[in-house]
KOLTORDO-916166 format. One record per residue (C-alpha): x, y, z; residue number from 0. Coordinates in steps of 0.001 Angstrom, whole numbers, plus 500000, padded with zeros to 6 digits. Layout:
// KOLTORDO-916166
      x      y      z  nr
      X      Y      Z NUM
...
//
This chain:
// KOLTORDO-916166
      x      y      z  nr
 259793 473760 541353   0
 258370 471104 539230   1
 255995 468472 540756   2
 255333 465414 539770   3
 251858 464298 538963   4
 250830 460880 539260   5
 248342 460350 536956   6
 245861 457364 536090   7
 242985 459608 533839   8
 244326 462939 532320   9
 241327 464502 530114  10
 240473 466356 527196  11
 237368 468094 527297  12
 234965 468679 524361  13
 231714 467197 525016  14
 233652 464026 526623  15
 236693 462488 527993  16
 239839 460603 526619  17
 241526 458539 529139  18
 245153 457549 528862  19
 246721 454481 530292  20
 249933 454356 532992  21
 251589 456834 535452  22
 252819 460093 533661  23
 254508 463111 534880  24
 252618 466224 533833  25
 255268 466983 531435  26
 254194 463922 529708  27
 250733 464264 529635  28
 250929 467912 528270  29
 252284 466093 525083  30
 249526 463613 524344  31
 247949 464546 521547  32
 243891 462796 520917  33
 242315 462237 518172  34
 239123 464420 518041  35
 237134 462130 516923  36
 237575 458979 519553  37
 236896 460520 522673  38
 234545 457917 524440  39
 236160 458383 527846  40
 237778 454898 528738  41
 239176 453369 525814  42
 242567 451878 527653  43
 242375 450087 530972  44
 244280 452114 533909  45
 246293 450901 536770  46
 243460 451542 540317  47
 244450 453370 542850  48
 242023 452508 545827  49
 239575 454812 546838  50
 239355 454760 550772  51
 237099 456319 552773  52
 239051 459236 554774  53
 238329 461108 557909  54
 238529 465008 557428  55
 239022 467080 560180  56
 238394 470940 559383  57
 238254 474512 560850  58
 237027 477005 558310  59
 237531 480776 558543  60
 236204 482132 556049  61
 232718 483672 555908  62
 229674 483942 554292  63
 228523 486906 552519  64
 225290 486102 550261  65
 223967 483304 547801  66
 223204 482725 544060  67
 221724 479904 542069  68
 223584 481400 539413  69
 226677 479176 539455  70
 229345 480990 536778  71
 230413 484134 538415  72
 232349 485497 534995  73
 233397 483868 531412  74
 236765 483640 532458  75
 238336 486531 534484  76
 236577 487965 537323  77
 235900 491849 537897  78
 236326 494078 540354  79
 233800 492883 543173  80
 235164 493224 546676  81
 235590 496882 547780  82
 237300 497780 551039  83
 237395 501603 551922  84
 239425 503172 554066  85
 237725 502869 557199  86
 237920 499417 557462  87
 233915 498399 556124  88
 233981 496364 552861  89
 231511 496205 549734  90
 230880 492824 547882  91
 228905 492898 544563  92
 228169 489151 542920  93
 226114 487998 540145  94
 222665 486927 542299  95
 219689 485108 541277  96
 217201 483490 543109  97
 216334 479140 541617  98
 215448 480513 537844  99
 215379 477266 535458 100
 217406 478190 532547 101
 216788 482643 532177 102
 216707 483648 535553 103
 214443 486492 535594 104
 215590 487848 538658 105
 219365 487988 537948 106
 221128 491039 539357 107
 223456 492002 541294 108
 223772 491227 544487 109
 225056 494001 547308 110
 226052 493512 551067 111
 227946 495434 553353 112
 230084 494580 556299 113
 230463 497921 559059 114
 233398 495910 560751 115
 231300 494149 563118 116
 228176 493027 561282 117
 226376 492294 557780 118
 224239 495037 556456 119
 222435 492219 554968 120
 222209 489556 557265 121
 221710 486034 555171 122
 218860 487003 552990 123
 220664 488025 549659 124
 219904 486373 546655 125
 218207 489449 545799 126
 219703 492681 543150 127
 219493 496102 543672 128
 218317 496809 540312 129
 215339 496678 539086 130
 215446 494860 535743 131
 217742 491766 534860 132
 221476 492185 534947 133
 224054 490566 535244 134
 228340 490604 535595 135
 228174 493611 538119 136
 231622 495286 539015 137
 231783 497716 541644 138
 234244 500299 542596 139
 234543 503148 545796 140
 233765 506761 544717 141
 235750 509777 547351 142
 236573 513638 547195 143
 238331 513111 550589 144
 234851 514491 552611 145
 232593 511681 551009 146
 232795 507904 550210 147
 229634 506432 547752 148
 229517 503546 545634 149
 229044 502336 542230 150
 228179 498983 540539 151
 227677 498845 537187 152
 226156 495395 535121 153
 224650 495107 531913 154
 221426 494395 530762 155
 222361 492123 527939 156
 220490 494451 525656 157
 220616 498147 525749 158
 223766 498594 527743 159
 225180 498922 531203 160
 222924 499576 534273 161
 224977 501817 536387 162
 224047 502086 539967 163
 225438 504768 542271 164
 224951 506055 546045 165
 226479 509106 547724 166
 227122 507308 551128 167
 228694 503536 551339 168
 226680 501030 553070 169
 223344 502851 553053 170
 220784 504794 550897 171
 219072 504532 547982 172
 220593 503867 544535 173
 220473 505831 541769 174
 219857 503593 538450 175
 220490 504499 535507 176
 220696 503064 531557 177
 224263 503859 529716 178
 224053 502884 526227 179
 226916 501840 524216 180
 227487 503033 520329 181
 224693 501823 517679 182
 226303 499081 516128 183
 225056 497480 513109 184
 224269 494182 512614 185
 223556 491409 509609 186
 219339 491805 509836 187
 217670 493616 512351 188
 218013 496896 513854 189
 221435 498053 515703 190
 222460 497205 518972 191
 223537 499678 521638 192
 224508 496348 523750 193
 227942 496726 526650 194
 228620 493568 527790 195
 230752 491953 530566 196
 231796 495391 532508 197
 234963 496039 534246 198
 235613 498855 536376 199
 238993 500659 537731 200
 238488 503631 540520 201
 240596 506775 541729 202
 238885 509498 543771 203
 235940 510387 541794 204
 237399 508888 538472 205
 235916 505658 536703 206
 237655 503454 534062 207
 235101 501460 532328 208
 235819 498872 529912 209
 233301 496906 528035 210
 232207 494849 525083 211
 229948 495528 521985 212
 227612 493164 521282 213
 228870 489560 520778 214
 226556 487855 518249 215
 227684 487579 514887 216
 227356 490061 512357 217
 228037 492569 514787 218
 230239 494598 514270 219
 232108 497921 515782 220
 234808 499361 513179 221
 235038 495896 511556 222
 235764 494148 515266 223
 233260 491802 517059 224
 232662 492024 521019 225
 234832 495021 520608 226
 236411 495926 523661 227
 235672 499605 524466 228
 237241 502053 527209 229
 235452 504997 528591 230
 236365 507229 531198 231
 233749 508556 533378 232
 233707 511629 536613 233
 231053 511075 539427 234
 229869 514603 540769 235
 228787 514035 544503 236
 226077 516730 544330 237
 224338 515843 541493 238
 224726 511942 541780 239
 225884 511688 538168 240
 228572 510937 536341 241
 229621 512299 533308 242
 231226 510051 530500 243
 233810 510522 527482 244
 233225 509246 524508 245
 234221 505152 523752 246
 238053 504339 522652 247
 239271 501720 520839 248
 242329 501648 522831 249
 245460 501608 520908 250
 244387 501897 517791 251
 243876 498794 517226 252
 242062 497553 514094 253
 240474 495255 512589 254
 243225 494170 510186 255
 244608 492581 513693 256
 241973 491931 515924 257
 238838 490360 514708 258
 237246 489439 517620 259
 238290 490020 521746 260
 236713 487561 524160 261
 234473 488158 527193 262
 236084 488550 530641 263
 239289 487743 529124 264
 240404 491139 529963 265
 241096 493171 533255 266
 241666 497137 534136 267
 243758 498596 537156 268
 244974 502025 538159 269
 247291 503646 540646 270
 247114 507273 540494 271
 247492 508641 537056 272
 248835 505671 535526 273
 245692 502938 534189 274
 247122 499673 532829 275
 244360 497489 530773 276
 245273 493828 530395 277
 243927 491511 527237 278
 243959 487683 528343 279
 242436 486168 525537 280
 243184 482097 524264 281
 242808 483379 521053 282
 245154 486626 520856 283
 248333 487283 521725 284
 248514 488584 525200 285
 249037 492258 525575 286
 248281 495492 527860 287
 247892 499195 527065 288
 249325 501734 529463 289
 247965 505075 530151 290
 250189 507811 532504 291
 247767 510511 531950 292
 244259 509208 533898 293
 243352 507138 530636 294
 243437 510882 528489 295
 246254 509442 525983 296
 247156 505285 525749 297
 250261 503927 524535 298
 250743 501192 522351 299
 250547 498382 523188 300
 252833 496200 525122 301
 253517 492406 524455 302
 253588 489723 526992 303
 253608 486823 524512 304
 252816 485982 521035 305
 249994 483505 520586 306
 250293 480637 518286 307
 246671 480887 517190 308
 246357 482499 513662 309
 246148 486310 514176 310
 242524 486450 512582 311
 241170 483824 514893 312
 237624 484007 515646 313
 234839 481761 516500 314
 232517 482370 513759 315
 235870 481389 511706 316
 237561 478012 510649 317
 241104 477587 512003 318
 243182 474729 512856 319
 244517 474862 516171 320
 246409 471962 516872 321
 247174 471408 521086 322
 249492 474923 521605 323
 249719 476012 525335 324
 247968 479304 525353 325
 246556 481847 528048 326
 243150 480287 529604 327
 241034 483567 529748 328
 241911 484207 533206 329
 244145 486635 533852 330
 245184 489812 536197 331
 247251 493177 536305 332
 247911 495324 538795 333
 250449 498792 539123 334
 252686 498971 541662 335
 253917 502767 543345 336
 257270 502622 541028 337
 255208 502274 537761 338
 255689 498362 537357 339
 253112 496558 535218 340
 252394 493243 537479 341
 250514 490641 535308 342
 249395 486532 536374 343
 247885 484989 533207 344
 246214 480795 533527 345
 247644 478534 531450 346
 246068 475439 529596 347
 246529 473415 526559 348
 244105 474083 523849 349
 242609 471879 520537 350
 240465 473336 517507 351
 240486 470657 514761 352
 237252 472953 513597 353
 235680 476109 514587 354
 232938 476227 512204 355
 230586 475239 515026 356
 231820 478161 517670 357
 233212 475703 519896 358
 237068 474220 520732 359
 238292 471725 523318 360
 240984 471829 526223 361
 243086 470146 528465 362
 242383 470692 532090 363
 244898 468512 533295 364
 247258 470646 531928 365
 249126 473959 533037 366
 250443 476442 535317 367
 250278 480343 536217 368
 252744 483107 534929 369
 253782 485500 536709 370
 255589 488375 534572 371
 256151 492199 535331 372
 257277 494631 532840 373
 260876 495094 534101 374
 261485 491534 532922 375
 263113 492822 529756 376
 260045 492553 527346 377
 257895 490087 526036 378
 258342 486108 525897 379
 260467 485180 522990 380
 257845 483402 520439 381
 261585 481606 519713 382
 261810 479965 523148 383
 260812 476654 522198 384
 261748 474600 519259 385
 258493 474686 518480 386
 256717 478179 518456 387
 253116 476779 519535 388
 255024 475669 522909 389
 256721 479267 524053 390
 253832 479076 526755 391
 254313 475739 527911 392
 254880 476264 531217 393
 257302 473674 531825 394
 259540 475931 528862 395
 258722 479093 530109 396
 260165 477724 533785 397
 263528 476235 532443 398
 263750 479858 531047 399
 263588 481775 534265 400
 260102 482820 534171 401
 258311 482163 537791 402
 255149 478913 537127 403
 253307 478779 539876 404
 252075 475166 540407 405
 248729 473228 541423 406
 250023 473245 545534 407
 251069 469644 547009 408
 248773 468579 549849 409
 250344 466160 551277 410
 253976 465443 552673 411
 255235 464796 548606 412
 255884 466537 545833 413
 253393 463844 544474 414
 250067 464972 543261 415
 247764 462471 543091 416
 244405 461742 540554 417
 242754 458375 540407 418
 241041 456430 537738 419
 237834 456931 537774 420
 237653 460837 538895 421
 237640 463503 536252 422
 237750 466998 535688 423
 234603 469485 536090 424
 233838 470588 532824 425
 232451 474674 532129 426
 235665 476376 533401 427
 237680 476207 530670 428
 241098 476737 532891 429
 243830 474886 533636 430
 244868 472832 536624 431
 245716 476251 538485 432
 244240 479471 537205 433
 241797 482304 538310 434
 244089 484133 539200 435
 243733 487879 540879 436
 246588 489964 541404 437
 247899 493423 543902 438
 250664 494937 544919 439
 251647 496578 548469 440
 255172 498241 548617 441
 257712 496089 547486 442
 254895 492775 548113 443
 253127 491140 544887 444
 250102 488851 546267 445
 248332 486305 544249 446
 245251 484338 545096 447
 243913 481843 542419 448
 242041 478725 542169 449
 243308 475419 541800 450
 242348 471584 541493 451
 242390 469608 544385 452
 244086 466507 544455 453
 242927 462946 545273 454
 241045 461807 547657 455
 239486 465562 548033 456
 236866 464906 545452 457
 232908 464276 545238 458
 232592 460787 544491 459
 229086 460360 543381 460
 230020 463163 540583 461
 233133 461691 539862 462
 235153 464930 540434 463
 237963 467017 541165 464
 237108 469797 543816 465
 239100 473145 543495 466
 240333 475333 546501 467
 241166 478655 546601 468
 245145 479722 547784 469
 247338 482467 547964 470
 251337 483207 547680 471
 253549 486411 547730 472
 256646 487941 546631 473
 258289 490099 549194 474
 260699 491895 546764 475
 258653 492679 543688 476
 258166 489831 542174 477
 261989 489134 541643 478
 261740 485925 543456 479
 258853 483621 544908 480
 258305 480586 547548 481
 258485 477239 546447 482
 255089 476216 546907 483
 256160 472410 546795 484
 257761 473897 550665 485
 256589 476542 551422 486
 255180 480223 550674 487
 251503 479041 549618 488
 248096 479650 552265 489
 245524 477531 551501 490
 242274 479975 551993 491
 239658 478025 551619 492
 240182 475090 553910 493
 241524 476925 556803 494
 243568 475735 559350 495
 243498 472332 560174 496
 243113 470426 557817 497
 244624 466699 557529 498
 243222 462993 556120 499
 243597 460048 557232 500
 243111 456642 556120 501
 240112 455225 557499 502
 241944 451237 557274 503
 244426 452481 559335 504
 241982 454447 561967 505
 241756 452843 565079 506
 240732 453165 568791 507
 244072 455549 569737 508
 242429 458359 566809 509
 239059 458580 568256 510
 239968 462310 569634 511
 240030 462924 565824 512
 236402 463875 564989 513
 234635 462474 562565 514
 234038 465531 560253 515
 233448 465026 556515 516
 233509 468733 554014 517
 234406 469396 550860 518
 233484 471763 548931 519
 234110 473533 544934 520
 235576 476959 545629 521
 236289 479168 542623 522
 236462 482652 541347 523
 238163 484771 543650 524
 237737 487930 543447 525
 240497 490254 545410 526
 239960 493897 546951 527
 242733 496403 545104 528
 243932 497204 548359 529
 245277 496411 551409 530
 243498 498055 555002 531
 244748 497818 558113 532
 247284 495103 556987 533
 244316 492855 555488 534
 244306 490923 552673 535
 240260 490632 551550 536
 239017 488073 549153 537
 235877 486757 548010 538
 234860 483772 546589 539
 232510 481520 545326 540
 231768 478185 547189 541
 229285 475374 546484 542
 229344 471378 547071 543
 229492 470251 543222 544
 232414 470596 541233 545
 231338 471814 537957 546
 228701 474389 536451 547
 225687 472822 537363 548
 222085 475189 536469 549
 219992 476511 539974 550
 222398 474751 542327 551
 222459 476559 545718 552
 225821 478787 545428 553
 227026 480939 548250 554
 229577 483798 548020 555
 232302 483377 550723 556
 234978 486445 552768 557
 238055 486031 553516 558
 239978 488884 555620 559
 243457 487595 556276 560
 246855 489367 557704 561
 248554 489917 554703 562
 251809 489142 556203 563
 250410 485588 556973 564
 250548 484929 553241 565
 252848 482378 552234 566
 254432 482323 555604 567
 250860 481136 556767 568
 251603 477779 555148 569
 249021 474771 555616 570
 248992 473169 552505 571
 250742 469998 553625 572
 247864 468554 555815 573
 246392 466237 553481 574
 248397 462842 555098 575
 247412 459467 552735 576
 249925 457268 555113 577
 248991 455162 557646 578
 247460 456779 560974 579
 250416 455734 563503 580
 252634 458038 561068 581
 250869 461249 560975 582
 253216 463899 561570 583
 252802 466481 564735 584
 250454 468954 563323 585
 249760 472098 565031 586
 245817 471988 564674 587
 245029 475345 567331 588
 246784 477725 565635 589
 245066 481468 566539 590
 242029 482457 563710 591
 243426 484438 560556 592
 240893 486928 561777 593
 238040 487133 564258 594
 235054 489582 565337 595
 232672 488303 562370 596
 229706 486322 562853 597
 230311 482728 560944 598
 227720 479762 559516 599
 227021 478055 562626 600
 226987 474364 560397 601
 229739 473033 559109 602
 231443 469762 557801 603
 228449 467709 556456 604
 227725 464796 555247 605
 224933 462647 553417 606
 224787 458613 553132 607
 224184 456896 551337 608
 223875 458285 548344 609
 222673 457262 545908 610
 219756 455918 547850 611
 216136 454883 547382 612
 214595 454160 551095 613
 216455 456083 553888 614
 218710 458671 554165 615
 221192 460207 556764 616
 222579 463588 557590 617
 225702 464341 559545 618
 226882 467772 560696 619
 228295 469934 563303 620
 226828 472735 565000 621
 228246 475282 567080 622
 224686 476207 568858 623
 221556 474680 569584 624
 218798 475616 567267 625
 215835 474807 565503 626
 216495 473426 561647 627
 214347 473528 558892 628
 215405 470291 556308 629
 213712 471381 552694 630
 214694 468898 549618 631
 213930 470726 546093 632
 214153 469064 543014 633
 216486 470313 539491 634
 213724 472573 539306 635
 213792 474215 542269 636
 209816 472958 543384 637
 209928 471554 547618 638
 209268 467958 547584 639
 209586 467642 551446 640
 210059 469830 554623 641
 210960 468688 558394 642
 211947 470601 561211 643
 214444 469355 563950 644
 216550 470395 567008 645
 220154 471170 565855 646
 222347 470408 569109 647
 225217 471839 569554 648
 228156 469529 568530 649
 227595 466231 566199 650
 223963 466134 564705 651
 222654 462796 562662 652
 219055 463685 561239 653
 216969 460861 559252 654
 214717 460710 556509 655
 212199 458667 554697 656
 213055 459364 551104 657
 211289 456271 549360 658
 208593 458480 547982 659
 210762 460459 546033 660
 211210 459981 542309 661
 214588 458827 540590 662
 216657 461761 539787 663
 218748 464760 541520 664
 217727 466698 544469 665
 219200 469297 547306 666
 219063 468874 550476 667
 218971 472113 552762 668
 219422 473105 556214 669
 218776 476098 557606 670
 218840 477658 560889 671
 218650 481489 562254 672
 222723 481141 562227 673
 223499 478933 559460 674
 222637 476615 556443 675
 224440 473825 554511 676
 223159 472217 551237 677
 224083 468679 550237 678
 223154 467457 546775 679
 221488 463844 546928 680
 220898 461300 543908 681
 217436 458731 544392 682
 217527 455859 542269 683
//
């Protein structure tokens, strides 16, 4: 169903914004076409829409898992990074990195393990388990039916892939070792044996590895740059090892049609002997390769659409590429029992007026996510529109029968609202609702993805959207799917009970309501393959600024939800902008999506003002008495100030002297034994 977007700033991102004037469907906006060259950000005047303060009541469920201060978890799509094995216990691999300015020397990756009742971890892991720099880990489950290890494999950046191993899940040591691609030459220099950005698909004791050459220019593997290779490896339990075949081009393909692939704009899958490889580039058309012998023998390949950017795109290249709807990066495949390729691909409008500098722009008020399987009678006709740059609008590709699914409503309209004055995060390059990860279960399709949050669920010092993370299924697959302007969409990362309410209109018969205040950036999901014990498992990243900010406290969130609850778990209409006498009966004590994990004892915080130059406050809730430790670092990570305080249980307000502080950007954590929040915090 299409919504309707209210509008007062749609963007275009390059290195700034270009504002447009009046209220526009999204249909509209996707047609404006800016001139490169006047994007100063506010050139027309815009209609207001007032920004009131709002009262947000939440209860999270999800669950933390570990932290980074390495923000951007993948390029564009994520990896396999969530493993749950049969038993019930669950892996989770992320890119970690203690504060690291602007190399991180202690990137890795990042490893905890839940048993089904606690964290093999604990809190502490911003630590790897390698013992060099990595970084993109993807991990996969390794059983012969008697034994269940592990594997996580990242690369260096330099030599290769550093591929980690273990015999037994959850516990041992890990084997290490270096896996070098091919020598590829390059324009000075000696050759590179670089793999970059690893993905990994896992059957029994069988690995399917994909991975790129290296990326800079000059480099080149049988005339193709950041060549996307395939390799096929067997893990012997005994020995530890695992032994690989020799890199594939897959399907032949050559340079005469591919010049350069894209990192992370790819995925891999498998489901017993058949391995499906999906390529998700902007800058390709969008394709996957289908193997029904264990990845032996590949077909050719198999269209999904035809790009309208020149077939020998690449960034070291000139091309015009003038505002086409095209496939964001992001993008997901899965197999289901009967053979059916399942594919979700982000959409966004692009702009390339010239690519001599390596660098384009996009529109990230723009877009939708496709859904397609292969028994929709082949690719998207590149004739669907009457213009062939627009077969991927989305709004084309839904009059044609193809299933969009749309940023969710949050509120009781089919109204999405943005306000002058807030603007997009810049760094993702994705559309409005992208990200997205994809499975099947029987005759169920599930797809979790991230999208923008509407207004007034943004960080107004920043200026910014915040994204959420949601979910939807198909229950017949994929022939048909909720409306999520109705129903059918499960809002993950808020929880239940979530609803605003104008604080003009609050008044003494709403003081039951508490005061909480939380929002949060939540992106990157990253979905386990399958489904245990009826669970749906996802993991995500979480912070509290929209955007991809350097060394900003990042913490890796779990979700484990009844994967019937999907869609028909449907609490995306809680966000209420009327007045407070008129907020509809909302069932706020519905039963926990699941239980029997420890959670972050502090939630739903707040800091005021901010900016500020004197004094400061701090508002949260705590669900135990405890001692807290306040720290505030600076952008570089150095302690300016420490304090310790009692934490009671319910509503804390903590104070603080910040007038000795220099002008500029600062964090502001608390930590406890059981929990620990971080608020960002602006002196001037």
């Amino acid at each position: 169903m299409k919504q309707i977007y209210l509008l007062t700033t749609i963007v275009l991102f390059s290195a700034s914004l270009f504002a447009q004037s009046g209220l526009m469907t999204a249909k509209e906006v996707a047609k404006i076409s800016a001139p490169a060259k006047v994007l100063t950000g506010r050139e027309v005047s815009i209609q207001e829409i007032p920004m009131t303060p709002t009262i947000l009541q939440e209860a999270t469920s999800d669950h933390y898992v570990g932290t980074t201060y390495y923000k951007t978890q993948s390029n564009a799509a994520v990896s396999q990074r969530i493993v749950v094995h049969e038993d019930g216990t669950v892996g989770f691999t992320w890119i970690a990195s203690p504060p690291g300015g602007t190399t991180y020397p202690n990137r890795g990756s990042g490893y905890n393990y839940h048993t089904g009742n606690r964290y093999y971890n604990s809190y502490s892991t911003t630590s790897r388990i390698e013992t060099e720099r990595t970084g993109w880990p993807t991990m996969g489950a390794l059983t012969d039916g008697e034994n269940t290890g592990e594997i996580i494999i990242a690369h260096d950046g330099a030599n290769g892939l550093i591929v980690s191993t273990r015999t037994t899940k959850g516990e041992g040591d890990w084997a290490q070792k270096l896996f070098r691609g091919p020598s590829v030459p390059g324009p000075s220099g000696p050759p590179s044996t670089a793999l970059l950005w690893p993905s990994i698909a896992t059957y029994g004791t069988t690995i399917h590895l994909i991975a790129c050459t290296n990326s800079d220019e000059g480099y080149l593997y049988e005339g193709i740059n950041t060549c996307l290779l395939y390799y096929k490896g067997e893990y012997d339990f005994e020995t530890n090892d695992i032994t690989w075949t020799n890199p594939r081009i897959v399907g032949n393909v050559r340079s005469n049609y591919i010049k350069q692939f894209s990192g992370d704009s790819y995925g891999i899958t498998v489901n017993g002997d058949k391995v499906a490889i999906l390529v998700c580039s902007s800058w390709l058309d969008n394709f996957y390769w289908l193997s029904e012998d264990g990845g032996d023998t590949w077909g050719e390949r198999e269209l999904i659409y035809e790009t309208a950017v020149p077939a020998q795109f690449t960034i070291w290249h000139t091309a015009v590429v003038d505002t086409p709807y095209v496939c964001d990066g992001n993008g997901s495949i899965a197999i289901d029992d009967d053979g059916v390729v399942h594919v979700a691909l982000g959409i966004c409008r692009v702009l390339n007026e010239d690519n001599g500098e390596g660098g384009y722009s996009y529109f990230p008020g723009t877009g939708g996510l496709l859904y397609w399987n292969s028994e929709m009678g082949g690719a998207i006709p590149s004739d669907l529109a009457d213009e062939r740059r627009n077969n991927m609008d989305p709004y084309i590709l839904e009059e044609a029968d193809y299933t969009i699914i749309w940023m969710p409503p949050l509120d009781y309209s089919d109204t999405a609202w943005f306000a002058n004055g807030i603007d997009f995060p810049t760094g993702y390059g994705c559309g409005l609702t992208s990200m997205p990860q994809l499975i099947t279960d029987g005759d169920n399709v599930y797809i979790v993805y991230s999208s923008v949050l509407q207004y007034p669920l943004v960080d107004e010092g920043a200026g910014l959207y915040f994204r959420g993370i949601f979910a939807t299924k198909s229950t017949d697959k994929g022939e048909t799917w909720p409306d999520e302007a109705t129903d059918g969409v499960s809002w993950l990362s808020y929880g239940e009970g979530v609803f605003l309410v104008d604080w003009e209109d609050y008044d003494e018969t709403y003081n039951s309501i508490p005061l909480l205040f939380f929002r949060s950036e939540n992106i990157e999901p990253a979905l386990a393959a399958n489904i245990v014990d009826g669970k749906l498992n996802v993991m995500w990243s979480k912070s509290f600024i929209p955007g991809e900010e350097d060394n900003i406290e990042t913490n890796m969130y779990w979700l484990s939800i009844d994967a019937n609850k999907i869609g028909d778990y449907n609490n995306t209409r809680r966000v209420w902008q009327g007045e407070a006498d008129t907020i509809p009966d909302i069932n706020i004590t519905e039963p926990p999506i699941h239980s029997g994990i420890t959670e972050n004892s502090i939630k739903n915080s707040r800091i005021y003002p901010n900016p500020a130059n004197n004094h400061v406050s701090l508002e949260f809730i705590s669900t135990n008495a405890n001692t807290a430790t306040v720290t505030i670092t600076n952008i570089m990570g150095q302690t300016v100030m420490t304090q310790v305080e009692k934490a009671q249980k319910g509503h804390n307000k903590l104070n603080f002297n910040v007038s000795h502080l220099s002008n500029g950007f600062y964090l502001v954590n608390v930590n406890t034994p059981t929990g620990k929040i971080t608020q960002k915090l602006i002196i001037q």
